[in-house]
KETIBA-674933 format. One line per field, with one value per residue (C-alpha): residue in one letter; y, x, z. Coordinates in steps of 0.02 Angstrom, whole numbers, always signed. Layout:
// residues N
code <- c(A,...)
Y <- c(Y,...)
X <- c(X,...)
Z <- c(Z,...)
//
This chain:
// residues 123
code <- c(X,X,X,X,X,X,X,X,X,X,X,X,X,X,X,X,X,X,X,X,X,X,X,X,X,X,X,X,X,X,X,X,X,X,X,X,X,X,X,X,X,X,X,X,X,X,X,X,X,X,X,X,X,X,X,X,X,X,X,X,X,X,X,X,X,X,X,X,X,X,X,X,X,X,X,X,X,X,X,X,X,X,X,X,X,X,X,X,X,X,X,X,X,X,X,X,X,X,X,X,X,X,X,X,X,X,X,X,X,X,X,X,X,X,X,X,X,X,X,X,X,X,X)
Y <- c(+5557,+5516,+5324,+5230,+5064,+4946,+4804,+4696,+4479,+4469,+4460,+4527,+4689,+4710,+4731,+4835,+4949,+4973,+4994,+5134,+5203,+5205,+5273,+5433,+5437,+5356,+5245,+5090,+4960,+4801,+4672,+4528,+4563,+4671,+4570,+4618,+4776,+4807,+4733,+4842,+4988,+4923,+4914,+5091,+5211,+5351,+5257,+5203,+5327,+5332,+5332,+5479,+5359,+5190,+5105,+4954,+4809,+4773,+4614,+4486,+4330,+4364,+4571,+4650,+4843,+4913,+4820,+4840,+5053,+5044,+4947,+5106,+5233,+5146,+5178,+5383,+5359,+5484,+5420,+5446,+5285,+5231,+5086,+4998,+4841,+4767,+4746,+4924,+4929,+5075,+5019,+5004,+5180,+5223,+5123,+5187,+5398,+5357,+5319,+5458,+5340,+5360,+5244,+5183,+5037,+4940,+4948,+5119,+5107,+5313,+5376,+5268,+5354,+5525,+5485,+5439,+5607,+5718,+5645,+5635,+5813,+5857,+5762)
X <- c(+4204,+4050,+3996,+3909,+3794,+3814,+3687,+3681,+3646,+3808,+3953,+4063,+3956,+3959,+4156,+4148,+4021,+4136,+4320,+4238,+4146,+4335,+4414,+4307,+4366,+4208,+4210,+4101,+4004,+3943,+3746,+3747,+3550,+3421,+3403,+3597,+3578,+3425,+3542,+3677,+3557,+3485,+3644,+3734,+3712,+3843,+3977,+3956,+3923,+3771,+3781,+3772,+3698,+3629,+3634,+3501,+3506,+3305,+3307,+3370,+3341,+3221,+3179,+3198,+3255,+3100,+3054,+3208,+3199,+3003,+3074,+3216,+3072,+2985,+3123,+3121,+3287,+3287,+3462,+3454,+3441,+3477,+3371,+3488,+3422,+3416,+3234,+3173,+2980,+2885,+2787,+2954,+3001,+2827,+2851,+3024,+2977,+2835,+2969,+3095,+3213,+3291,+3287,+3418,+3448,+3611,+3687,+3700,+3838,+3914,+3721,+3709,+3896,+3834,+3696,+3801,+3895,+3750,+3653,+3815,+3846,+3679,+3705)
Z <- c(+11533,+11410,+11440,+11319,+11367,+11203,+11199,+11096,+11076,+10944,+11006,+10856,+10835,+11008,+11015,+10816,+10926,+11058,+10968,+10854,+10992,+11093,+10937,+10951,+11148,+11230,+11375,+11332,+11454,+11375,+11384,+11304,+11299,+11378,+11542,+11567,+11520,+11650,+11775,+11752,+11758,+11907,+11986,+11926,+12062,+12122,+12123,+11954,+11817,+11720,+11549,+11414,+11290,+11297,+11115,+11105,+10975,+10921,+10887,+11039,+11127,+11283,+11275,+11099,+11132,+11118,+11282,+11366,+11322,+11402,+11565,+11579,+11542,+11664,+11800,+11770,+11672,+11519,+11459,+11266,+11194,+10998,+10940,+10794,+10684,+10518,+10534,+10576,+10529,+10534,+10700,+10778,+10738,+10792,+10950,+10978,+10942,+11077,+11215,+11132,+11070,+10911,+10782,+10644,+10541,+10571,+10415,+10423,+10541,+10502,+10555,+10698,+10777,+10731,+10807,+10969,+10951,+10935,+11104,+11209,+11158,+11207,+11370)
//
């Protein structure tokens, strides 16, 4: 069973993220933001399944991705990781390459589940 982490501060992308993600036969956990998300990683241990992929919204209240991909780093956890935002600068792509994440706008919602597809297949 691939598992997918989707954070992400908006509710309503949150849930599109996860039906489409479902659709192509993923199982899908859910942060409202990155301290959630570090909690949940925090807490996953045998009896709950790491994930194949963790997908990151940038941009959110408290941690923006970036910070919340360094804290997983941090832990010796080489999940893949796909940072997604509207505002993807080219020092966030720099940032992001640094800790091996990959990095794609949110609008470009096709690249960002092909994305998925080709690091859980690589998983």
């Amino acid at each position: 069973m691939t598992r997918v982490l989707i954070v992400d501060d908006e509710p309503s992308l949150r849930v599109l993220q996860r039906l489409t993600l479902e659709e192509r036969g993923y199982t899908c956990d859910e942060a409202a933001g990155g301290a959630e998300a570090l909690e949940l990683h925090a807490a996953s241990d045998e009896q709950t399944p790491s994930w194949s992929v963790i997908v990151l919204d940038h941009r959110m209240p408290g941690m923006t991705g970036i910070e919340v991909a360094r804290e997983i780093r941090e832990r010796g956890d080489d999940t893949p990781i796909v940072l997604y935002s509207g505002y993807i600068e080219p020092s966030v792509e720099t940032q992001a390459a640094s800790l091996g994440v990959r990095a794609v706008d949110k609008v470009d919602h096709e690249r960002l589940l092909d994305i998925v597809d080709e690091l859980a297949l690589a998983a």
